[in-house]
N, C-alpha and C positions, 0 to 999 in steps of 0.2 A: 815951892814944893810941888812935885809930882802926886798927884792923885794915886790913891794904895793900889789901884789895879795898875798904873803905871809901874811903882815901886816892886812890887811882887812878881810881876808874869814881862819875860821877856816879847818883846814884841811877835807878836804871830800874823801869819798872813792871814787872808778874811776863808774860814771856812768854808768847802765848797759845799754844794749839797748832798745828799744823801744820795741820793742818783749819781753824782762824781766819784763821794767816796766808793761806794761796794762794789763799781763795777767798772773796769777799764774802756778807755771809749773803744766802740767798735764800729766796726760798719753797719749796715742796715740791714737787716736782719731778711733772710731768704724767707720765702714760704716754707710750709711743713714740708710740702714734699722735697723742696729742692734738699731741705735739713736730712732728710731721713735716708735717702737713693743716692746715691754718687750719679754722676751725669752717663745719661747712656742712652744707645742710637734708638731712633723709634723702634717699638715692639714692631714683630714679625709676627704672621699669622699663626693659629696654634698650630697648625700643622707644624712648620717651618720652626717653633721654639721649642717642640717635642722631641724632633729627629732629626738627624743633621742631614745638610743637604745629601739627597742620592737621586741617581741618576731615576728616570720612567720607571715603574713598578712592574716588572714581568706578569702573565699570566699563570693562574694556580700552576698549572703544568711545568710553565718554566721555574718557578721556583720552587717547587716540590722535589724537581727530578732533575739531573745534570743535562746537560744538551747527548743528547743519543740520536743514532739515525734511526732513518724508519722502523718500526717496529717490522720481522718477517711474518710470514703466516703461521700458523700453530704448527705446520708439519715442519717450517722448516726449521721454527724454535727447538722444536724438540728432537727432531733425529737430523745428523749430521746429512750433506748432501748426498743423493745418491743417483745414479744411471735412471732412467726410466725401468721400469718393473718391465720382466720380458714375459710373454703371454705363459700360461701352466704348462704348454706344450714344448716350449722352448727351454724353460726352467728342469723339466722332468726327463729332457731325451739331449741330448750333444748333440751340435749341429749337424745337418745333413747336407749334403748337394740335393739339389731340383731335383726331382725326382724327373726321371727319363721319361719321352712319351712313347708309344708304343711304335710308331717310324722310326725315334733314335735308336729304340731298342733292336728293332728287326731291321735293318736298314745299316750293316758296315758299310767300310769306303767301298767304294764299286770297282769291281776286278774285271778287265773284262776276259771276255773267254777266248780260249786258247784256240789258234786255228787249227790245228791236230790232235786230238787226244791225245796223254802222253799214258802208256804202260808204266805201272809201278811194279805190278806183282802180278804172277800167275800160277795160283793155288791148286796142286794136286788133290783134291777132298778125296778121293778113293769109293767115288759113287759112280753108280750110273746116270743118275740126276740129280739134283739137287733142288730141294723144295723150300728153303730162306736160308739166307744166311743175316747174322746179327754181329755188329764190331764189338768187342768187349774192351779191345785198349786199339791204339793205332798199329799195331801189330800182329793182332790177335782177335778171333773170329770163331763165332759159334756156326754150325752147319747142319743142317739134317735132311734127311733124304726121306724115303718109301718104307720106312724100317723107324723101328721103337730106338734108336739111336741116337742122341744128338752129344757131334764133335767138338772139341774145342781146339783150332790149329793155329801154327802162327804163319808167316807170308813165305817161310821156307818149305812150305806145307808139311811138316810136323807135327804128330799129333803129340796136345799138350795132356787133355784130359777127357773122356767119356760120360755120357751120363745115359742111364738107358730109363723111360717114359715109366711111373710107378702103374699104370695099369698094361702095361706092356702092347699099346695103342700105338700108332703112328702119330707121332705128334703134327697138327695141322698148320702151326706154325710158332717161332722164335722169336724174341724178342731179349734187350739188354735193359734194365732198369740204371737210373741215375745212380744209385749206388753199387751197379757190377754185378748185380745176378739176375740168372737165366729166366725168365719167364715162355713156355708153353701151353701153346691150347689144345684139350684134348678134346676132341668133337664125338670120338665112341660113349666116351662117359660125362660129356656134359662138362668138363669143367678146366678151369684154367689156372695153372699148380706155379710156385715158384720154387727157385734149384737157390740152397744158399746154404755153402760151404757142403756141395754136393748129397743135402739131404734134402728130397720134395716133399712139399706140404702143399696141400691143395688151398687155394686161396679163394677162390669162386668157384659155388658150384651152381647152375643154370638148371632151371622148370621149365620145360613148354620152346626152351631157346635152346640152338649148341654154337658153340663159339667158331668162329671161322679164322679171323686175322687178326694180331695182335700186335700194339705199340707203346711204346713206354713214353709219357709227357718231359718237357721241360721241368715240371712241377710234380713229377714223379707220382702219375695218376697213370692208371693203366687206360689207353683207348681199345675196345674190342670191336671187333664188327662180327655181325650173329645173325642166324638165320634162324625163322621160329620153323617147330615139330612140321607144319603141315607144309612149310614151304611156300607160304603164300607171303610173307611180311621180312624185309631183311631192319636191322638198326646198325647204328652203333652207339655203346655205350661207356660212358665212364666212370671208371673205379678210384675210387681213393681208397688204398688198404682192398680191403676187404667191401666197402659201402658202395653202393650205386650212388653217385652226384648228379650223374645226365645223360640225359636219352634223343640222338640224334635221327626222326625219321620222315618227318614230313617237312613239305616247304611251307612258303606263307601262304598258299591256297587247298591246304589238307593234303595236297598228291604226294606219294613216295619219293624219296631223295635216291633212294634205292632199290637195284632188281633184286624180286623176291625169290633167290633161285640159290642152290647149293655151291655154284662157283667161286672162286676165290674173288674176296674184295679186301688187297692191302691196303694197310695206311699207314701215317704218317703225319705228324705234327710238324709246321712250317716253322719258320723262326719270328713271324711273324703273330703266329698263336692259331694261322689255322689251320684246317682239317681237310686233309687230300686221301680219298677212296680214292684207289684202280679200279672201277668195278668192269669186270671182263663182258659181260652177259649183257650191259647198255652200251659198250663200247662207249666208253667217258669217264676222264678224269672228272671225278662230282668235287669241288670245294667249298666246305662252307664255314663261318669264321666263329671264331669262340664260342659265340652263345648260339651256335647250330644252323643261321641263317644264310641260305645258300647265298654264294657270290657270282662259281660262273660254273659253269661243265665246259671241258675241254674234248672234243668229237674228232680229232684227229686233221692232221691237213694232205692234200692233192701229193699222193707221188706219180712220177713217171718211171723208175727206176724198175728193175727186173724183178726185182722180189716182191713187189711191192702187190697187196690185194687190195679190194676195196672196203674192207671193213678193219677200222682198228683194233688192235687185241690187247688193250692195257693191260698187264699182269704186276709185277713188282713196280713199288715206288719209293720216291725219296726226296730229301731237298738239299740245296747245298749251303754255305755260307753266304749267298747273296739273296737267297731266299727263292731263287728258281728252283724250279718244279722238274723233278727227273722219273720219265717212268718209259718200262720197256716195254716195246709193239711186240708182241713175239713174232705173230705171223708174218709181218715183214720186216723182222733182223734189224730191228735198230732201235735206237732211246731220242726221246723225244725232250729236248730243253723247254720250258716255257716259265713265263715269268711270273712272281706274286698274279700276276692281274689276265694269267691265262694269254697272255699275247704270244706267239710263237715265234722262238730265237734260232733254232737250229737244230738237226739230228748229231747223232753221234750212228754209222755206220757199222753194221757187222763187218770185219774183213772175212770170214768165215761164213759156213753153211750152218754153224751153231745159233741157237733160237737165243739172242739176249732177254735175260730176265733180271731188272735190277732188282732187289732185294732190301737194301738197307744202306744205313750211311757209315763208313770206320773213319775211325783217329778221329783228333780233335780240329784237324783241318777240314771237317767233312766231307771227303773226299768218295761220290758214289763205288760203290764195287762190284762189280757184275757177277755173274752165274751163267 
């Protein structure tokens, strides 16, 4: 007989332990950490675990602001480009040319002169003499004589129109202004009238002075030459309008430019800007330049010729286009060339026993015209 624990319980294998049964065998057991992390590469610095790789760090600037070129300057930030600013005077007036110097101005191409005079015209005036004449156009000419009369003729000698002297005076001489009217000096009464649109108005009237010779400027100023009351002081002087501007009478050593005496002293503005007296009574062209400063005196040169005396008698004057100097000898019959600078170029010859007295300049070719 089998023992009851035989008989009852089929055979069993030997129990394992408590450790075999609850727990399937395993491996050996990792640390906590290995249990707790899944396996992974060494840690990076915190920089490098924070942000993912990027390139250098720009400076604030660069990464504030996109890449731009240089910044301009505040002017040219703010107003668009412009030209150089042109001075106030350039801004306020339209271009000009250079202004001309006083050579370019008085100084055309040089012509030279003619070896014969050539006759243009020969005016019947219907006087017995004739004391100035004045061009009013290139065809047309003022005239007056011994008598309160002064003509206006043209070169078919015609008369165009009359004007007779409002104090019924001999007028002592004529003159044409830049704008075409008659200017006269009356030396009875002291004074020097303009004709326009054949009514006279007296324009200057003189104290202690009377008017002698009269000329109209490029700049449309009257030039007078005058002899004071007593007879001892000659001038000349210039008018703007009605206003005395300047008084021509001494040199740079205080002596007189002029004889102090009642004779005639024509004149004439050069193209050059200066001032040419005939003064009869010093026998000399006197020149002196804008601002009154004598240049030269012209005293006449040597003739041999028949007519010819030994004192010069300058009377009438004039200039022409090239800026020589024209004025007539009476006593010995001929007109005398000379240049801006008083150097002597040549006569022009009376063909006649008639005394030349130039006068004044006609047309706009300046062409002198005798009497």
């Amino acid at each position: 007989m089998k023992s009851r624990q035989a008989t009852s319980s089929p055979p069993v294998k030997r129990m394992k332990s408590r450790e075999d049964v609850s727990s399937p065998p395993v491996k050996r057991m990792k640390s906590r950490e290995a249990i707790s992390s899944p396996p992974v590469k060494p840690m990076k610095s915190r920089q490098a675990t924070s942000s993912p790789p990027v390139t250098r760090m720009k400076s604030r600037e660069a990464v504030s602001s996109p890449p731009v070129k240089q910044m301009k300057s505040q002017e040219a930030v703010s107003s668009p480009p412009v030209k150089r600013m042109k001075s106030r005077e350039a801004i306020s007036s339209p271009p000009v040319k250079r202004m001309k110097s006083r050579e370019d101005v008085s100084s055309p191409p040089v012509k030279p002169l003619l070896d014969e005079p050539r006759l243009i015209a020969t005016i019947d005036t219907g006087y017995d003499s004739v004391d100035s004449v004045s061009c009013l156009r290139e065809e047309q000419i003022w005239t007056c004589e011994n008598k309160a009369i002064m003509k206006l003729l043209n070169l078919q000698s015609k008369l165009l129109t009359s004007i007779r002297t409002k104090s019924g005076n001999t007028p002592r001489d004529i003159a044409v202004t830049r704008d075409g009217n008659l200017v006269y000096t009356d030396y009875g009464d002291k004074t020097v009238n303009l004709v326009r649109n054949k009514q006279i108005q007296t324009a200057i009237t003189l104290l202690g002075w009377g008017p002698l010779n009269v000329c109209s400027t490029s700049s449309n100023d009257l030039l007078v030459t005058m002899i004071s009351d007593n007879r001892k002081q000659s001038k000349v002087v210039r008018y703007s309008d009605s206003t005395e501007k300047q008084t021509i009478q001494f040199d740079d050593q205080g002596r007189p430019l002029y004889s102090p005496d009642y004779s005639d002293k024509y004149i004439s503005e050069n193209r050059n800007l200066d001032i040419c007296v005939a003064d009869q009574t010093a026998s000399a062209v006197v020149v002196v330049n804008q601002s009154g400063k004598l240049r030269f005196r012209y005293t006449g040169q040597p003739s041999n010729t028949k007519y010819s005396f030994q004192r010069f008698d300058p009377r009438g004057i004039t200039t022409d286009s090239q800026s020589n100097i024209l004025t007539a000898d009476l006593y010995n019959h001929r007109i005398h060339i000379i240049d801006q600078d008083g150097q002597f170029l040549r006569y022009i010859l009376s063909v006649t026993y008639f005394k030349p007295s130039i006068q004044f300049m006609c047309g706009y070719q300046r062409q002198p015209l005798c009497r």
